[in-house]
N, C-alpha and C positions, 0 to 999 in steps of 0.2 A: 430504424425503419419499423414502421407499425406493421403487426401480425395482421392479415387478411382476417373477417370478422368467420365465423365458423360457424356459429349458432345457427340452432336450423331455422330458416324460414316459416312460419306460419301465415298462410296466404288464404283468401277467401275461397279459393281454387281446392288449398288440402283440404281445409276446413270440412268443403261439400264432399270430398274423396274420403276422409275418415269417418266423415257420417256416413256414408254409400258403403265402404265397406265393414260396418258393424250392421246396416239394416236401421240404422235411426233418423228418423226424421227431425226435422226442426224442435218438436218438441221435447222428442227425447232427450236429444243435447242440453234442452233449454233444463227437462228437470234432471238430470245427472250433474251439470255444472254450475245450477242454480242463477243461470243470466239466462235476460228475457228472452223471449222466443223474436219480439220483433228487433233487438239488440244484434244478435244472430243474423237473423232475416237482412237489415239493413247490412252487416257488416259484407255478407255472401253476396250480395249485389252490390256489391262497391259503392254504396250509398257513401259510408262515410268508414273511414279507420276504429281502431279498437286503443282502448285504454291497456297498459299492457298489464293492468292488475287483472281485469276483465279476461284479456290471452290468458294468464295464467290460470285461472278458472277454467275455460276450456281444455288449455293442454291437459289438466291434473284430470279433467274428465276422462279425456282420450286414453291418457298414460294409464289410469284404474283400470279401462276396458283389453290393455294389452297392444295399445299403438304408444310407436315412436315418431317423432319429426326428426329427418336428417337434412345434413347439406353437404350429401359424399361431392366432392371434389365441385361444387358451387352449387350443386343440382339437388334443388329441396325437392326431398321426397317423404315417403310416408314406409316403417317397417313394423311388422308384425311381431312382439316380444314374447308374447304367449300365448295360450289357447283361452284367456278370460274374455268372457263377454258379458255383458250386461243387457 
């Protein structure tokens, strides 16, 4: 039987909740993770999905500032790892 998948979610949803809780706006994201602003923009409005090389840009953003992405017990959410901010 296959293992339920665990990884955490990254949803256009955190995306705007890890901005909101560092204080960055779209463009901040855009120059910390070096993906465009309107890439971003499009993705946060469910315009269209993300490449998951592109996710990986954003997480390692997030992750340098001191956020984690979880999926405690299915429920993706967003944890605080350190006091780093950008």
């Amino acid at each position: 039987m296959d293992q339920p998948k665990t990884d955490p979610v990254f949803s256009p949803a955190l995306c705007r909740a890890a901005r909101g809780y560092l204080g960055w706006t779209q463009e901040d994201l855009a120059s910390h993770s070096l993906v465009s602003r309107s890439t971003i923009r499009d993705f946060e409005g469910q315009r269209h999905g993300m490449h998951r090389s592109t996710e990986a840009q954003l997480r390692l953003a997030f992750e340098k500032a001191g956020l984690r992405f979880t999926n405690a017990d299915g429920c993706p959410g967003l944890c605080c790892c350190s006091s780093a901010t950008a």
